[in-house]
TORNULO-911399 format. One record per residue: residue number from 1; x, y, z of N, C-alpha, C in turn; chain. Coordinates in steps of 0.2 Angstrom, whole numbers. Atoms other than C-alpha are relative to their C-alpha. Example, Ala and Ser with C-alpha at 12.3 -4.5 7.8 and 13.67 -1.06 7.14 Angstrom:
// TORNULO-911399
NODE  nr neast nnorth   nup caeast canorth  caup ceast cnorth   cup kette
NODE   1     4     -6     0     62     -22    39     4      6     0     A
NODE   2    -4     -6    -1     68      -5    36    -4      5     3     A
This chain:
// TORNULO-911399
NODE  nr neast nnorth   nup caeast canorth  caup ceast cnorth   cup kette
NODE   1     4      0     6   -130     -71    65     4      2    -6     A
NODE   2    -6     -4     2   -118     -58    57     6     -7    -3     A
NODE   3    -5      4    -1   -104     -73    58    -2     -7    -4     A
NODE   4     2      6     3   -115     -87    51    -2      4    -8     A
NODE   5     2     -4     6   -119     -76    35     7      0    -2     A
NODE   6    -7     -2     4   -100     -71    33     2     -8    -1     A
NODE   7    -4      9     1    -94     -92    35    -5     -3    -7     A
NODE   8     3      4     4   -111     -96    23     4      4    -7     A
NODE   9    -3     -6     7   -104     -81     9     8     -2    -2     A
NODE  10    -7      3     3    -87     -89     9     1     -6     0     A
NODE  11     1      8     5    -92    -106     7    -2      0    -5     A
NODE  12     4      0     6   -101    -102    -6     5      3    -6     A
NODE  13    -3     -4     4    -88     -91   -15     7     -6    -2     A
NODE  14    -5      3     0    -75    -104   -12    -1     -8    -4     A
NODE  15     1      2     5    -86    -116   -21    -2     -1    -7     A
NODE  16    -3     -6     6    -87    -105   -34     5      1    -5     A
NODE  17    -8     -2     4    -71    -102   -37     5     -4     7     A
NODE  18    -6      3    -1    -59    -114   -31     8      4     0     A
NODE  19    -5     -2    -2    -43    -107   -24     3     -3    -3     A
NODE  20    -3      3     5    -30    -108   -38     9      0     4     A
NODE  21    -9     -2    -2    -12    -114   -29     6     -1    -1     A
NODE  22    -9     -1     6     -1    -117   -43     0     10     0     A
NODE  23     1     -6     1     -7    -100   -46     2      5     5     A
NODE  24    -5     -3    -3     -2     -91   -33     7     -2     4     A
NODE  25    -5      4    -2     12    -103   -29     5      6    -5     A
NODE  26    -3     -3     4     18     -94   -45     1      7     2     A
NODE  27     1     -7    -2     13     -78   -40     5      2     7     A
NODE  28    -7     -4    -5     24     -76   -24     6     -2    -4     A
NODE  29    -9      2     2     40     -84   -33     1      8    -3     A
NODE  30    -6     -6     4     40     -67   -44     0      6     2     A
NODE  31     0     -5    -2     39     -55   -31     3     -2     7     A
NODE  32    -2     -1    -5     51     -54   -17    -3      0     7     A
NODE  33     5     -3    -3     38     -46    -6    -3     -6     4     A
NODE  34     5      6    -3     26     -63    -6     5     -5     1     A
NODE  35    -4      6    -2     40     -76    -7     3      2     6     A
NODE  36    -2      0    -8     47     -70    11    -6     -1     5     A
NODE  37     7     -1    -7     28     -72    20     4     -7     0     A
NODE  38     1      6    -3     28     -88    32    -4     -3    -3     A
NODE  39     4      7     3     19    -102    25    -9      0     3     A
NODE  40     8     -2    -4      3     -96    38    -2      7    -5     A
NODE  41     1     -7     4      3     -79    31    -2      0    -6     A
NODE  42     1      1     7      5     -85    13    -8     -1     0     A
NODE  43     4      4     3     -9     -95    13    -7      4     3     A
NODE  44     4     -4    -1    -18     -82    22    -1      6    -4     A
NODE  45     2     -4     4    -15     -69    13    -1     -1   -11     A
NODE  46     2      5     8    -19     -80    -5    -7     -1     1     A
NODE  47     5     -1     2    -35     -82     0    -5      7    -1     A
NODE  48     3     -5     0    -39     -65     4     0      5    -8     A
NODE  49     0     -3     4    -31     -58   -11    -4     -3    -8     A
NODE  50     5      2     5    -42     -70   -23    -5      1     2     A
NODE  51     5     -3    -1    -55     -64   -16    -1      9    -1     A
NODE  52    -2     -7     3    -49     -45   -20    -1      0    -7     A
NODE  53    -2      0     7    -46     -52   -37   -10      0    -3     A
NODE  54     6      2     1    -65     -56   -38    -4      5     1     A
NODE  55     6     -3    -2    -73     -43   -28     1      7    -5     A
NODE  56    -1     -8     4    -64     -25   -39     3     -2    -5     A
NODE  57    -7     -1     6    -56     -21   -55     4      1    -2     A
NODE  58    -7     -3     2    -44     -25   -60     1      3   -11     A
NODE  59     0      2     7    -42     -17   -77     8      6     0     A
NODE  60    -8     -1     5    -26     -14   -91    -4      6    -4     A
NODE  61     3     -3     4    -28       2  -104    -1     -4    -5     A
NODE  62     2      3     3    -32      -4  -119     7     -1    -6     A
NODE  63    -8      0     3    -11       0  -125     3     -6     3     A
NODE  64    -5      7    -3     -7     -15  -114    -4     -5    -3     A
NODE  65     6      8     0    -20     -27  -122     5     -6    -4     A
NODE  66    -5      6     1     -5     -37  -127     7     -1     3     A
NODE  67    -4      3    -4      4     -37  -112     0     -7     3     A
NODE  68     1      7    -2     10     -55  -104    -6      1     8     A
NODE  69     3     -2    -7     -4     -47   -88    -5     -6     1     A
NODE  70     4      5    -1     -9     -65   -85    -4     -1     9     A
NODE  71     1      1    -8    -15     -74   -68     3      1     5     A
NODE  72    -5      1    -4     -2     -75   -59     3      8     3     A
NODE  73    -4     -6    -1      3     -57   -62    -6      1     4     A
NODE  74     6     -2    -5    -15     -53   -56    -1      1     7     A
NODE  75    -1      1    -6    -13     -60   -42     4      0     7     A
NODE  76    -5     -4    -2      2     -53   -38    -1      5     1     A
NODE  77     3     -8     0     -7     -36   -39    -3     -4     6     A
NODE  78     7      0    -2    -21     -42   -30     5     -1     7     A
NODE  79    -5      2    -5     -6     -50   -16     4      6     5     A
NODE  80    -3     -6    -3      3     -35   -13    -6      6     2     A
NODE  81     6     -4    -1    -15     -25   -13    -1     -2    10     A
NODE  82     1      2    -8    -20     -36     5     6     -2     2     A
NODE  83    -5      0    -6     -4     -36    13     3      5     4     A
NODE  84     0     -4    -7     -8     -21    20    -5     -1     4     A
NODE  85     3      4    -1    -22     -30    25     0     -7     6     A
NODE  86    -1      5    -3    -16     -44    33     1     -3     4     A
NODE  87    -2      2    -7    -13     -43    50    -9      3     3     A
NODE  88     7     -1    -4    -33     -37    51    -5     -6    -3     A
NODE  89     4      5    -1    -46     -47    52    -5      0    -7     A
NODE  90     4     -3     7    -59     -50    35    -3      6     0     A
NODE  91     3     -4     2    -71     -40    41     4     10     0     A
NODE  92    -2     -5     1    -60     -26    43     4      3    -6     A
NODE  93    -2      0     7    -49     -28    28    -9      3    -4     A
NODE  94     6     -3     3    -69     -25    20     0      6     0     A
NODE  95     4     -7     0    -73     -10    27     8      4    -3     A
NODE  96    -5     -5     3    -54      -4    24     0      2    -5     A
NODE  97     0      2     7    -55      -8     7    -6      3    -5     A
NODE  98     7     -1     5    -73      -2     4    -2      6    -5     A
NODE  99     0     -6     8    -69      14    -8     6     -2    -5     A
NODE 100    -7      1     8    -57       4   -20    -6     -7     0     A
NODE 101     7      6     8    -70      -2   -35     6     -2    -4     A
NODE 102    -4      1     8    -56      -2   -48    10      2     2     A
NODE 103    -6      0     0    -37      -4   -50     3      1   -10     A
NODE 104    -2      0     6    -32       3   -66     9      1    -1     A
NODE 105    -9      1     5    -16       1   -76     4      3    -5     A
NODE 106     0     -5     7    -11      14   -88     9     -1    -2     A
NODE 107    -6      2     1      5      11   -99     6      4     1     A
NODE 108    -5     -4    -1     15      24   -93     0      6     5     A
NODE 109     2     -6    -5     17      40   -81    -3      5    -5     A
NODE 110     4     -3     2      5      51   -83     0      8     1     A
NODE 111     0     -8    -1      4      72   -85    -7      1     5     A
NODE 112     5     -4    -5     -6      81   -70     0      7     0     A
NODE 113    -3     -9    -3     -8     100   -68    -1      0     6     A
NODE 114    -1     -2   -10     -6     104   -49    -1      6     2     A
NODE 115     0     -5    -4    -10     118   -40     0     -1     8     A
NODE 116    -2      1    -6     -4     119   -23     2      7     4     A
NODE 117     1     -7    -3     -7     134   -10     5     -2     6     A
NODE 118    -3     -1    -6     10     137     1    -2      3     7     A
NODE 119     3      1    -8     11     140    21    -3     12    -2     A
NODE 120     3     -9     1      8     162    13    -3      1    -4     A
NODE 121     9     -2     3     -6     160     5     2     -1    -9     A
NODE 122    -2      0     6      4     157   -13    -4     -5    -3     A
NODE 123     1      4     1     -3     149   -24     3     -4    -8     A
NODE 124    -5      3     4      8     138   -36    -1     -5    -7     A
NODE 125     1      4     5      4     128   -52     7     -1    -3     A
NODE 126    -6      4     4     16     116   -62    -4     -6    -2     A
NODE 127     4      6     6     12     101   -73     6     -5     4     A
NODE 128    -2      5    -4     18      85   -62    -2     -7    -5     A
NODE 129     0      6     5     22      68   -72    -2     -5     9     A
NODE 130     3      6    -6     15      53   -59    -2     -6    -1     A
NODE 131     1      7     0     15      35   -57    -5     -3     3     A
NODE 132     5      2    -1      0      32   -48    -3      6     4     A
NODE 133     6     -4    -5    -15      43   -39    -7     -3     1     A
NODE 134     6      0    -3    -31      41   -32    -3      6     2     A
NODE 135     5     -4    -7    -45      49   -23    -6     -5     2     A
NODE 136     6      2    -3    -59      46   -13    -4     -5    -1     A
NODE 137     4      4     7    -71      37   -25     3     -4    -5     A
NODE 138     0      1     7    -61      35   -39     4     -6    -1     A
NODE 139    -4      7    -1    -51      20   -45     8      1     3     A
NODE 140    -6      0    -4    -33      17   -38     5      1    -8     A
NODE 141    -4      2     5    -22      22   -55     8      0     1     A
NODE 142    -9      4    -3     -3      14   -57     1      1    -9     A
NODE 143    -6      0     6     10      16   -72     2     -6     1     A
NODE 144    -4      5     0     14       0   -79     7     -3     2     A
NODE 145   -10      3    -4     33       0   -76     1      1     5     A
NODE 146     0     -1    -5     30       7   -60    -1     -4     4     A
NODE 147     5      6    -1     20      -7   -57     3     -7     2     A
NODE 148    -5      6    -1     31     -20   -61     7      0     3     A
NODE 149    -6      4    -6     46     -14   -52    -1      2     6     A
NODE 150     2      2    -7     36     -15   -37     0     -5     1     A
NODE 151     1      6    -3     35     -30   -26     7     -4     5     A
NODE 152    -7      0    -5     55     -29   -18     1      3     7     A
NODE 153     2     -3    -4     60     -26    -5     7      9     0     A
NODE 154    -3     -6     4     69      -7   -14    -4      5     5     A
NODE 155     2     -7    -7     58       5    -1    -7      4    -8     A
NODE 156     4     -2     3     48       6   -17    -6     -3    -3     A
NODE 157     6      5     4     29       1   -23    -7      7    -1     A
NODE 158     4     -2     1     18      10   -30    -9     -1     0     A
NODE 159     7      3    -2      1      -1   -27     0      2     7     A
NODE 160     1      1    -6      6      -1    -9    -1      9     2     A
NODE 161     1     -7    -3      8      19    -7    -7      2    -4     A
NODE 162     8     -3     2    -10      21   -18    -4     -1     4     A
NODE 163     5      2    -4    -18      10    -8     0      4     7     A
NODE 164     0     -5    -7    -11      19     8    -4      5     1     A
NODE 165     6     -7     2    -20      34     1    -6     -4     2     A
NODE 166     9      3     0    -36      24     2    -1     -1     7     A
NODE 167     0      1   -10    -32      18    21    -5      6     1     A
NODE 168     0     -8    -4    -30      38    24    -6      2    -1     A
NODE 169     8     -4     1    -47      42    15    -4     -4     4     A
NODE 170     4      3    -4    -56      29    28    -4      6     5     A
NODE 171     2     -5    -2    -61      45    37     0      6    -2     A
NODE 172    -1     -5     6    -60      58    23    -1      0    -6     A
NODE 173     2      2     7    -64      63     9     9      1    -3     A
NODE 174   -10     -1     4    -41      68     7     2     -2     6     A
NODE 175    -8      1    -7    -27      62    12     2      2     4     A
NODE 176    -1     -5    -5    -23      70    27     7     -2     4     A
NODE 177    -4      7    -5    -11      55    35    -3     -1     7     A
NODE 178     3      1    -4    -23      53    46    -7     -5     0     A
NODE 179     6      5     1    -32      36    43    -6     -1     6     A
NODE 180     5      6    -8    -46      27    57     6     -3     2     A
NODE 181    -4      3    -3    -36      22    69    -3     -5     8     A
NODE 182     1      5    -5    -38       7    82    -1      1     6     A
NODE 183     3     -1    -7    -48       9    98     7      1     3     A
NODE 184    -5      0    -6    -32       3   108     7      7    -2     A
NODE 185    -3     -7     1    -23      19    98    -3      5    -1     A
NODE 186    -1     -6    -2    -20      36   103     0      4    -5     A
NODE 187     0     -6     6    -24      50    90     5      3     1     A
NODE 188    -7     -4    -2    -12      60   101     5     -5    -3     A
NODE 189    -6      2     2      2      47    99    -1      3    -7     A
NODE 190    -1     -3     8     -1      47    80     3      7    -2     A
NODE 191    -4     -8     1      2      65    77     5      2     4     A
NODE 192    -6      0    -2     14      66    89     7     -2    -2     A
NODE 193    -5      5     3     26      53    82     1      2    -9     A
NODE 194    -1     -1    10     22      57    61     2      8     2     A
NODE 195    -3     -8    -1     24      76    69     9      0    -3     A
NODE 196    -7     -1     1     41      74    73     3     -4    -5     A
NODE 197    -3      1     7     45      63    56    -1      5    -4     A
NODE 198    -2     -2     7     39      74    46     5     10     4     A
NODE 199    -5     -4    -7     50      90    58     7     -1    -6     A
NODE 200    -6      2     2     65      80    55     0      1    -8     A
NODE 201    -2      0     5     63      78    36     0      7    -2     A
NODE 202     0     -7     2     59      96    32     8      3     4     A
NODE 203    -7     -3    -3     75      99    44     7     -1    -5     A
NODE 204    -8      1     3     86      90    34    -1      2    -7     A
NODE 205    -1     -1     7     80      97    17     2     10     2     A
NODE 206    -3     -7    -2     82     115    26     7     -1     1     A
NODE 207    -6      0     1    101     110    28     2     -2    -5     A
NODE 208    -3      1     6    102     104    11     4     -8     0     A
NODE 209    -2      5     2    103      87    16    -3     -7    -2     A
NODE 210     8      5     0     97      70    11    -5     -2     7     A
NODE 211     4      3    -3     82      63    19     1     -6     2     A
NODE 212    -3      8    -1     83      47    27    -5     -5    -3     A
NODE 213     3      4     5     68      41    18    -1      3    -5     A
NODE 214     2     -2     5     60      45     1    -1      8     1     A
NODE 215     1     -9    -1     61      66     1    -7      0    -2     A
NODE 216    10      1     2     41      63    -7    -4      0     6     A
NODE 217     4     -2    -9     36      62    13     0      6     1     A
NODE 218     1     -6    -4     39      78    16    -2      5    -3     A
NODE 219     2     -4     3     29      86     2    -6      2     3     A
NODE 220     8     -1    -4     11      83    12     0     -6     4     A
NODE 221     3      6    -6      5      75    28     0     -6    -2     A
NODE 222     0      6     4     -4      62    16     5     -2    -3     A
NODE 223    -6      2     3     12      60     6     5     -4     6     A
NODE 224    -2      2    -5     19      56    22     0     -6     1     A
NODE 225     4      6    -3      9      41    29     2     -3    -7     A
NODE 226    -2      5     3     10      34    11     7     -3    -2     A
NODE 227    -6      1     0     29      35     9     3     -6     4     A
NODE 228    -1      3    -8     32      28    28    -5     -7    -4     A
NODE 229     2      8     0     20      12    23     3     -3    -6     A
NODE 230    -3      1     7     28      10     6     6     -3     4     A
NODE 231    -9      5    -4     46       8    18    -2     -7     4     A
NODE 232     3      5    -5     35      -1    30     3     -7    -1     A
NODE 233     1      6     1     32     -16    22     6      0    -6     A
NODE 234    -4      2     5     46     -14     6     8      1     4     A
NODE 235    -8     -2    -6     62      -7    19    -1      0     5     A
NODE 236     1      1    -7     57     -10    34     5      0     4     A
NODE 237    -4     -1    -4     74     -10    40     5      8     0     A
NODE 238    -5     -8     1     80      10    32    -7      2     6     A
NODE 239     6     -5    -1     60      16    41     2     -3    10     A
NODE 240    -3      1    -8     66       6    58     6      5     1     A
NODE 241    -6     -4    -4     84      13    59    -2      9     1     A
NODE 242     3     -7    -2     76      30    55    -5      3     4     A
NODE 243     5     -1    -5     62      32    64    -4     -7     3     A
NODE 244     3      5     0     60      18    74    -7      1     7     A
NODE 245     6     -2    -4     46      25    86    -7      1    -5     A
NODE 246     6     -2     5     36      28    68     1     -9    -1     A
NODE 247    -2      8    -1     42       8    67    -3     -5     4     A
NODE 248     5      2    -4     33       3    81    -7      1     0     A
NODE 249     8     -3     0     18      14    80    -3     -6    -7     A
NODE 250     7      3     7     11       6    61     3     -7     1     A
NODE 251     0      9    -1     18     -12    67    -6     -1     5     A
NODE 252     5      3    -5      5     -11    81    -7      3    -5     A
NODE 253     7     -2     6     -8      -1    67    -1     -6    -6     A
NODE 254     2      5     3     -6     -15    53     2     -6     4     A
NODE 255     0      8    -4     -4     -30    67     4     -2    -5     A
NODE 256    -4      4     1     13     -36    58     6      3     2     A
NODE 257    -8     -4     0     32     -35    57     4     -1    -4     A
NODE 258    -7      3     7     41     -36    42     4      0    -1     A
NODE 259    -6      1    -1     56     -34    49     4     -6     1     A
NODE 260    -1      6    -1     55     -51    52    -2     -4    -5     A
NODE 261     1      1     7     51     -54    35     5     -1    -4     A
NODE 262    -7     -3     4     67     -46    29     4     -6    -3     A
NODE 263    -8      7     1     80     -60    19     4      2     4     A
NODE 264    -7      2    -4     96     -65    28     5      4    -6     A
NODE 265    -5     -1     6    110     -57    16     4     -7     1     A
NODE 266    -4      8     4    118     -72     9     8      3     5     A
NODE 267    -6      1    -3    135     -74    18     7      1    -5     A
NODE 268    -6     -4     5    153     -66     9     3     -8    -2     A
């Protein structure tokens, strides 16, 4: 019954609103990210993310009210939104997605005051500039240039690491990095495997060395998980060579492989 209501709600929505395919035709050409899907995958995750674009908000502040933030761009938000998505099924993409109302856009990085209680009880304040946050409830907010040089595959995106936060709040009300996780996976594994990344990276900032991903993992657990999905899908091959057990683990939690996504480098 369930199943003949979700097929009637998406004919009806698809009559509605007609799937625009010049439009996202356009929309994967200007981001790296969608023009490497499969041709199955595209078209899967095109309709999913028109239907993103319709179900939440998208909004601009009102300093960008003369940005080119056309359809196309839209839908490029909306695209890289459900391709963490993508390897699940609608109704679970739903439920994942069901505390993000709004996707807001503000024209710049933003000032935060922080306070933050170390492992001795200290507890620390400083004024923190930021290109996107969330929480529980709230909207999903992103810094316009942040925004836009997202969507490569650079190890950087900040839509895709906000939204990770919203994954992780699936069972909480904070980021913990510790989203719902799938029947057929082990809580033990997870903490096991994210333990010893985040291990290593504290190891290599106690010798004073680089990190092998983004040093931003090893500030908080939840920092962690969104860093790691940010490589996921944007470097999939620095997050494999370095941790390729954490590699395995979220290929079998988001059902893809983007390593097989990756471009060929052009030949010398």
């Amino acid at each position: 019954m369930l199943e003949r209501w979700r097929s009637w709600r998406a004919a009806r929505f698809n009559a509605r609103h007609p799937f625009p395919e010049d439009t996202w035709r356009e929309a994967r050409a200007r981001l790296p990210l969608l023009a490497a899907l499969s041709d199955q995958d595209a078209e899967r995750l095109g309709q999913r993310a028109w239907g993103f674009v319709h179900d939440k908000r998208l909004s601009l502040h009102p300093a960008l009210a003369d940005t080119a933030f056309d359809e196309p761009a839209r839908l490029a938000l909306a695209g890289q939104a459900c391709l963490l998505t993508l390897g699940w099924s609608q109704a679970e993409h739903q439920e994942a997605f069901a505390n993000v109302h709004e996707i807001l856009i503000l024209p710049d990085a933003f000032p935060r005051h922080v306070e933050e209680m170390d492992e001795a009880g200290v507890m620390h304040e400083y004024a923190d500039q930021r290109a996107g946050e969330t929480s529980f409830q709230g909207p999903v907010v992103v810094a316009y240039p942040e925004l836009m040089a997202s969507g490569d595959f650079s190890g950087f995106n900040v839509l895709i690491h906000e939204l990770a936060h919203k994954l992780d709040m699936g069972n909480s009300r904070d980021a913990d990095g510790f989203p719902p996780l799938p029947r057929d996976m082990a809580a033990s594994e997870w903490h096991r495997i994210f333990t010893a990344v985040w291990d290593d990276l504290q190891a290599h900032l106690a010798r004073g060395e680089d990190t092998p991903i983004d040093d931003y993992a090893a500030s908080h657990p939840g920092e962690c998980f969104a860093v790691c999905c940010e490589h996921f899908f944007s470097a999939p091959d620095l997050l494999d060579k370095a941790y390729p057990a954490l590699y395995s683990m979220l290929s079998r939690y988001f059902q893809q492989d983007p390593l097989a996504r990756l471009p060929k480098p052009c030949p010398p």
